[in-house]
VEXGUTI-304810 format. One record per residue: residue number from 0; x, y, z of N, C-alpha, C in turn. Coordinates in steps of 0.001 Angstrom, whole numbers. Layout:
+-----+---------+---------+---------+---------+---------+---------+---------+---------+---------+
| num |    n.xx |    n.yy |    n.zz |   ca.xx |   ca.yy |   ca.zz |    c.xx |    c.yy |    c.zz |
+-----+---------+---------+---------+---------+---------+---------+---------+---------+---------+
| NUM |       X |       Y |       Z |       X |       Y |       Z |       X |       Y |       Z |
...
+-----+---------+---------+---------+---------+---------+---------+---------+---------+---------+
This chain:
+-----+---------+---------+---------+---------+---------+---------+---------+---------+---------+
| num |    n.xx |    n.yy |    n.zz |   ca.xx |   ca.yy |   ca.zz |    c.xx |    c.yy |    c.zz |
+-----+---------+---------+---------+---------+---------+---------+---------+---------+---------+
|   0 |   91270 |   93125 |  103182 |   89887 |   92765 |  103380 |   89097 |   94043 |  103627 |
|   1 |   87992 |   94408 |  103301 |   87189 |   95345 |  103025 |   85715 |   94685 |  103799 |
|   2 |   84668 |   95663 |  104783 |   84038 |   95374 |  105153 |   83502 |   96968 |  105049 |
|   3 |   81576 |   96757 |  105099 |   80489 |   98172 |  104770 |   79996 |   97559 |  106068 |
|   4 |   79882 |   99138 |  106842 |   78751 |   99197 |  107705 |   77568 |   99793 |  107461 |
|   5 |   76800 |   99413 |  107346 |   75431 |   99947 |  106712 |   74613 |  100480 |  108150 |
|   6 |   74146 |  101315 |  108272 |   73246 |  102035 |  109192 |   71900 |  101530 |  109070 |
|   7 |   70986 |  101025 |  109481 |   69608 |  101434 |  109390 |   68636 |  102897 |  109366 |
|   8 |   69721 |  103768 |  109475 |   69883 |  105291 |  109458 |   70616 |  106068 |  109053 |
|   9 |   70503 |  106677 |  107766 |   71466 |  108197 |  107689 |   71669 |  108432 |  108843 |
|  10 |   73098 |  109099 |  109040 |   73963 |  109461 |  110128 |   73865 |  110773 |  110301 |
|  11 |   73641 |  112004 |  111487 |   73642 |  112936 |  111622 |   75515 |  113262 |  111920 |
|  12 |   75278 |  114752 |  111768 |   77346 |  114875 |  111450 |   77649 |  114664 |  112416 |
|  13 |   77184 |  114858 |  113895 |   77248 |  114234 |  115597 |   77817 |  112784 |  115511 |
|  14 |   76493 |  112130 |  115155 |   76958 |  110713 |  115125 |   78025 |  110347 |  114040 |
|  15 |   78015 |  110772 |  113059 |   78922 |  110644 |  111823 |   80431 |  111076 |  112862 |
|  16 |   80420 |  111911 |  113466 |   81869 |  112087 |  113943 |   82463 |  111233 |  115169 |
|  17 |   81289 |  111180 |  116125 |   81673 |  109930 |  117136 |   82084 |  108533 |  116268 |
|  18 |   81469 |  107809 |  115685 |   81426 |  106864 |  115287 |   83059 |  106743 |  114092 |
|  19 |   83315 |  107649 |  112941 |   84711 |  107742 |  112949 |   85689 |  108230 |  113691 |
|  20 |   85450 |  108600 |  115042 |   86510 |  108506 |  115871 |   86938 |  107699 |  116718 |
|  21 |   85971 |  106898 |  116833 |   86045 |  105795 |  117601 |   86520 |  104462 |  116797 |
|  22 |   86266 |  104481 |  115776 |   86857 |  103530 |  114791 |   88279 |  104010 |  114163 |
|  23 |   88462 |  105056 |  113984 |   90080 |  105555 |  113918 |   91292 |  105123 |  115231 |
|  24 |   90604 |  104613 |  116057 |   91049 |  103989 |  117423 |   91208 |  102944 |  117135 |
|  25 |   90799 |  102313 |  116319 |   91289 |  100637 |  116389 |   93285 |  100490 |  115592 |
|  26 |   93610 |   99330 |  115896 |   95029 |   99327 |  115143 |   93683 |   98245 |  113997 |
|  27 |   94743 |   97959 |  113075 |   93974 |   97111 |  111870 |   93194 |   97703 |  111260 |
|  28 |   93002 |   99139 |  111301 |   92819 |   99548 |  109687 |   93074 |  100552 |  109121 |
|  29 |   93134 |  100355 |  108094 |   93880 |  101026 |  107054 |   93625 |  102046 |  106540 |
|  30 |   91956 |  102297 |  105933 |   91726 |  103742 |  105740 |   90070 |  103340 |  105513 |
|  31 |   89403 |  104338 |  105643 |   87682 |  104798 |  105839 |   87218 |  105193 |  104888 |
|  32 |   86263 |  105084 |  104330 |   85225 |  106177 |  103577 |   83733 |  105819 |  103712 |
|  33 |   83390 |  107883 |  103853 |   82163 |  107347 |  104485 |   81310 |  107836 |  102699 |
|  34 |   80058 |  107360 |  102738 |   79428 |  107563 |  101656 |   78426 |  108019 |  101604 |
|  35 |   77457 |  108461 |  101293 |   76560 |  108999 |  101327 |   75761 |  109877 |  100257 |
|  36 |   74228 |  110755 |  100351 |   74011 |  111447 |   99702 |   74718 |  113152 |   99998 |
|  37 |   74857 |  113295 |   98793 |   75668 |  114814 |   98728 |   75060 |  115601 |   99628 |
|  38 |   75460 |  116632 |  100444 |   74765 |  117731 |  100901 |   74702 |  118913 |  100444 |
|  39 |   73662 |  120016 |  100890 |   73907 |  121086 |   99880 |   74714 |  121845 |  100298 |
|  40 |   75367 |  122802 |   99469 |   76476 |  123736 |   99849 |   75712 |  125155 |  100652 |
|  41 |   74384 |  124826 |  101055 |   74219 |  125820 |  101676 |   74174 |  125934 |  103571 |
|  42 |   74920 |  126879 |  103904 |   75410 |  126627 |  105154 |   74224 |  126682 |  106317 |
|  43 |   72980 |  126885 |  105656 |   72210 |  126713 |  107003 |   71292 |  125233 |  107363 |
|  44 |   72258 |  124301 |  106675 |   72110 |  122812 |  106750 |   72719 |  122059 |  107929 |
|  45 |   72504 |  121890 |  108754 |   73156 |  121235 |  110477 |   74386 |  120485 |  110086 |
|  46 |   73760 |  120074 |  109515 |   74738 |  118249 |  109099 |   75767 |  118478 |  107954 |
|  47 |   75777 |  120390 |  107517 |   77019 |  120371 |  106211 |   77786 |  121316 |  107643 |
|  48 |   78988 |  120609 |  107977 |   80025 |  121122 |  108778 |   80705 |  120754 |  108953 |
|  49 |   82162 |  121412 |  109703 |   83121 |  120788 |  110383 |   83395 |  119570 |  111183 |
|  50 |   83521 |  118493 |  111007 |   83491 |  117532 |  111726 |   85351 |  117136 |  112710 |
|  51 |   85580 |  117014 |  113793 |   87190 |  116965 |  113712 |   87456 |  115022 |  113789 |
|  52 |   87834 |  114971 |  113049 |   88384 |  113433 |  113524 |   90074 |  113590 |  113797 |
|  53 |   90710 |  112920 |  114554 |   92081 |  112633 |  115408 |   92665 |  114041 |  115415 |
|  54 |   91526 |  115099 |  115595 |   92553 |  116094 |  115881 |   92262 |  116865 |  114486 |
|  55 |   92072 |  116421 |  113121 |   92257 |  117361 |  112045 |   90947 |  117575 |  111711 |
|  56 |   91188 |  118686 |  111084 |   89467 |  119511 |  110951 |   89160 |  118669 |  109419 |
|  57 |   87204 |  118450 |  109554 |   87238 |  117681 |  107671 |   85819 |  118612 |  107921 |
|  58 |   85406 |  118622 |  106624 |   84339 |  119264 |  106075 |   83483 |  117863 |  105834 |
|  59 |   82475 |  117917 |  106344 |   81606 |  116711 |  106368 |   80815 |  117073 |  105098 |
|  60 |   80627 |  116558 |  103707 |   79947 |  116656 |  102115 |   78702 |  115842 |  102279 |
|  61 |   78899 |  114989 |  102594 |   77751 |  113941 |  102645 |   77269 |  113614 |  104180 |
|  62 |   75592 |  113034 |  103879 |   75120 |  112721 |  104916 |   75159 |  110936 |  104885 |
|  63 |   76004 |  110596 |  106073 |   76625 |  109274 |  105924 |   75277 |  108251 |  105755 |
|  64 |   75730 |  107233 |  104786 |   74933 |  106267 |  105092 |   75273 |  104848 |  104888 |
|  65 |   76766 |  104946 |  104403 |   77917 |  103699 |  104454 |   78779 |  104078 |  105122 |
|  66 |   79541 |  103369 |  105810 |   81591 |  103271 |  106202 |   81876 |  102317 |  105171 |
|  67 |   82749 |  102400 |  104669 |   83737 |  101466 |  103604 |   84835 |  101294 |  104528 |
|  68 |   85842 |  100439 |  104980 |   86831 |   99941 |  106012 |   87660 |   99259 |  104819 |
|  69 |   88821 |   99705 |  104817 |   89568 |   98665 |  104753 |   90719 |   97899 |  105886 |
|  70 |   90229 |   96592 |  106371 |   91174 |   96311 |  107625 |   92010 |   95309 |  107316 |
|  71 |   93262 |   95098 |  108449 |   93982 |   94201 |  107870 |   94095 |   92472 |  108109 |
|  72 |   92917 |   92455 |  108923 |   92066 |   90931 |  109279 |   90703 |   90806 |  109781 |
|  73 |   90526 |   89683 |  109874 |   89378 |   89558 |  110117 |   88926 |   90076 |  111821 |
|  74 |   90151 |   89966 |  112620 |   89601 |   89627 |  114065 |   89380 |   91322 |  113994 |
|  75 |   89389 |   92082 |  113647 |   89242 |   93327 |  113900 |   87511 |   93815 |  113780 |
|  76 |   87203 |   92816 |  112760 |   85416 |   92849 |  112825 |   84554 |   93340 |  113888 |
|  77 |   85090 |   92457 |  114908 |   84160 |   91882 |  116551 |   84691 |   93062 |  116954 |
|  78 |   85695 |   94303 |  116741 |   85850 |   95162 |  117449 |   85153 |   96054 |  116964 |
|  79 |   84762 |   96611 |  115841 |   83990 |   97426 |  114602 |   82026 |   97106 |  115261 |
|  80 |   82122 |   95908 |  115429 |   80761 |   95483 |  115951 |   80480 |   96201 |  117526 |
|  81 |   81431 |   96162 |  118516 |   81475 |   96701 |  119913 |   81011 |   97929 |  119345 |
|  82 |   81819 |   99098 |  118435 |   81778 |  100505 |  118711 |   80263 |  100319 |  117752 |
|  83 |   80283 |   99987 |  116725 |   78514 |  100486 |  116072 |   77630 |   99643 |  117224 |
|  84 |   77866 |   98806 |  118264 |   76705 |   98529 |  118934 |   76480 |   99981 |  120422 |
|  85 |   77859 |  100636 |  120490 |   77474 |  101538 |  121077 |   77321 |  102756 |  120220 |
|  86 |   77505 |  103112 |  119470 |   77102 |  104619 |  118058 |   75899 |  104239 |  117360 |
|  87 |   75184 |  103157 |  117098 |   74602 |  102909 |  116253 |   73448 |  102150 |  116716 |
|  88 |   72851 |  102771 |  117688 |   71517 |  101936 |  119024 |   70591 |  101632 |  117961 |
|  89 |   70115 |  102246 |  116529 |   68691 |  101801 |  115354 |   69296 |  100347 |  115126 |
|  90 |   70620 |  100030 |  115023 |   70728 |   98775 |  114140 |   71870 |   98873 |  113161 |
|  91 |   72183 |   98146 |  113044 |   73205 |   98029 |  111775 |   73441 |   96891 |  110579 |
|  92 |   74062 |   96864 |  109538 |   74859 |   95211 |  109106 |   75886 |   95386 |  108831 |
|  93 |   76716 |   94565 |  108621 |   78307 |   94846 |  108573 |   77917 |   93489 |  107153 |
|  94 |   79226 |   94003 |  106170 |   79259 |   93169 |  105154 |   80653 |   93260 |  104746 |
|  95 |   80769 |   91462 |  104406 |   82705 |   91889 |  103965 |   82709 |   91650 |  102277 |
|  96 |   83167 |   92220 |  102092 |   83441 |   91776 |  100547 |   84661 |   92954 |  100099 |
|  97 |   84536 |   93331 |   98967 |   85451 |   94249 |   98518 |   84508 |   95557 |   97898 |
|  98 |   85110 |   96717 |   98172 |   83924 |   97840 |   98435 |   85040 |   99086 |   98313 |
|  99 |   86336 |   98853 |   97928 |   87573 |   99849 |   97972 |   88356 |   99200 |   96793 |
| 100 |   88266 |  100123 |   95745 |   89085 |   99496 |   94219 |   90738 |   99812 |   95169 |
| 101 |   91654 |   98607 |   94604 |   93255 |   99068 |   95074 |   94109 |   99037 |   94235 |
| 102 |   93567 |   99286 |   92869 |   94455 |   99822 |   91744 |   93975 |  100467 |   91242 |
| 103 |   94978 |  101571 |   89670 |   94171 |  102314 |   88973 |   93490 |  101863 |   87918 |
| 104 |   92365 |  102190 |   87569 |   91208 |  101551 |   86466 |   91407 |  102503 |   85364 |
| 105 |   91328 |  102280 |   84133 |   91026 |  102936 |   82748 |   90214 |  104350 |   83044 |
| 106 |   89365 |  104632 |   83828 |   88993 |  105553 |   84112 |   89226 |  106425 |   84632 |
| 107 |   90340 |  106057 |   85489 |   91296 |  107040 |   86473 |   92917 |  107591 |   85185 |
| 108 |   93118 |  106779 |   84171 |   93740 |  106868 |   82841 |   92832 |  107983 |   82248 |
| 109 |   92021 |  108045 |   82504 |   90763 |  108955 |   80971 |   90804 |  110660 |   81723 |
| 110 |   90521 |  110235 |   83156 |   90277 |  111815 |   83938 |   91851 |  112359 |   84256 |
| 111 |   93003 |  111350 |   84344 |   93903 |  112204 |   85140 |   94591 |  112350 |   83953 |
| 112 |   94923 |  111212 |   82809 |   95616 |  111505 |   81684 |   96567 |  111258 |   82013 |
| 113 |   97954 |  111982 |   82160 |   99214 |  111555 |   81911 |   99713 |  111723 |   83722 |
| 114 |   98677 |  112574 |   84355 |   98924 |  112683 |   85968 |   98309 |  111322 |   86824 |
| 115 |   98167 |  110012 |   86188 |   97423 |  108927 |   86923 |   98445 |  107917 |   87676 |
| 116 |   99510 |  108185 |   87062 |  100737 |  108143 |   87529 |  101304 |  108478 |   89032 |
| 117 |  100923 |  110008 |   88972 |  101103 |  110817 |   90792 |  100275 |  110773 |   91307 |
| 118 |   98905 |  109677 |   90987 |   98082 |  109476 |   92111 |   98773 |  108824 |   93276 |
| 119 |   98310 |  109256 |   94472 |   99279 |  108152 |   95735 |   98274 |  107158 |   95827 |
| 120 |   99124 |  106095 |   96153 |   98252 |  105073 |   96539 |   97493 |  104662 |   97346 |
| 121 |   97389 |  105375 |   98205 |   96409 |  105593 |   99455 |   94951 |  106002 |   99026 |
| 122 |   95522 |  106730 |   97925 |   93945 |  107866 |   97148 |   93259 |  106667 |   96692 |
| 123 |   93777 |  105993 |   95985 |   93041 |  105064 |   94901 |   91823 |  103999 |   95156 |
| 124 |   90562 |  104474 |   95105 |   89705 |  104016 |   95187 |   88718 |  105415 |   96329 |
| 125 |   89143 |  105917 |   96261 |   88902 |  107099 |   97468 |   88045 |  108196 |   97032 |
| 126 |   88437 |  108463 |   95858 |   88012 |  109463 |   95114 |   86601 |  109434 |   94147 |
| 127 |   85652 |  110328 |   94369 |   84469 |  110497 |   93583 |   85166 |  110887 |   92402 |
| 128 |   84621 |  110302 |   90884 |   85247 |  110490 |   89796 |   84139 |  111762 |   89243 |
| 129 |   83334 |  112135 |   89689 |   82450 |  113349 |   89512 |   82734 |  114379 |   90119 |
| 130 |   83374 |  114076 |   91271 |   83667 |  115461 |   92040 |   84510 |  116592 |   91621 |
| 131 |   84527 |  117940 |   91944 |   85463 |  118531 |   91952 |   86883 |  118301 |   92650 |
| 132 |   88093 |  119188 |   92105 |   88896 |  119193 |   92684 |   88627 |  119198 |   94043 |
| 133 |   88521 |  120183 |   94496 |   88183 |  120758 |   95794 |   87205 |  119982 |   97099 |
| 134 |   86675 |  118954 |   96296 |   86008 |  118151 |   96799 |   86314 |  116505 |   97299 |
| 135 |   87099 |  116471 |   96861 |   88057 |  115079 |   96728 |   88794 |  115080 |   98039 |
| 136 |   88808 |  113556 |   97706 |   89101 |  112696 |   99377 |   89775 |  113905 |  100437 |
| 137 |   89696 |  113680 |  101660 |   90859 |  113871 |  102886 |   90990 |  112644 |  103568 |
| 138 |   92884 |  112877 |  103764 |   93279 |  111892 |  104148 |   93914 |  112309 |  105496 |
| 139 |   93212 |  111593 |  106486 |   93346 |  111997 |  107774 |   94412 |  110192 |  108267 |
| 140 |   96224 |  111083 |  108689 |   96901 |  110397 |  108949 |   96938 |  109768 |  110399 |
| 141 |   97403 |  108692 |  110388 |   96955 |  108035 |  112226 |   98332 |  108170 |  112475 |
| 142 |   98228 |  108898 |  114054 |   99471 |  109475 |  114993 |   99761 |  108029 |  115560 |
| 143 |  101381 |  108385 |  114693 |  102035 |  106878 |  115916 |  102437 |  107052 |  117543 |
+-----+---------+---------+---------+---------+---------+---------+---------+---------+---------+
């Protein structure tokens, strides 16, 4: 099950980092992506930086303005609702539907070619199909 938190606000990288760390705290889910408009690669932009979630350093690209969740029930919702009612004081909506592809598509066949194969499955749906190498997902693992 797949649920979007929508902001009533672009996320500053502050709030962008509280708010996935506090949701990396829950058990029941599976993996994150945040979405947003691109930022520029120039470093005297606040919000293009280091962000740490569970400990590992990520380069924050975008200025958030979705979470994509994938969790593994429903009751985990009402907990997702607690932390954006404390990270997220403008407002929010939460929406469930499906918002994370979990197989590979013809298109992921066209860009990787004969490597679509050694995609892991964790990646799949994760990845900007525009992006650079270098730019593509991080996958930040949860400590048992």
């Amino acid at each position: 099950m797949d649920i979007e938190i929508f902001p009533h606000r672009l996320l500053s990288a502050d709030t962008t980092e509280k708010l996935l760390n506090n949701l990396e705290e829950l058990d029941g889910v599976k993996r994150m992506v945040i979405q947003g408009q691109r930022l520029p690669q120039d470093k005297k932009n606040p919000d293009r930086r280091v962000i740490t979630i569970l400990g590992e350093e990520v380069d924050l690209q975008v200025k958030t303005g979705r979470v994509f969740m994938e969790i593994e029930e429903e009751d985990v919702i009402e907990q997702v609702k607690a932390i954006c009612e404390d990270n997220l004081p403008f407002g929010y909506n939460i929406h469930v539907g499906t918002f994370i592809r979990k197989q590979k598509t013809v298109t992921d066949g066209l860009k990787y070619g004969e490597a679509t194969d050694e995609i892991p499955e964790e990646l799949v749906g994760l990845t900007d199909q525009n992006a650079q190498l270098s730019e593509r997902a991080t996958i930040i693992r949860k400590k048992d």
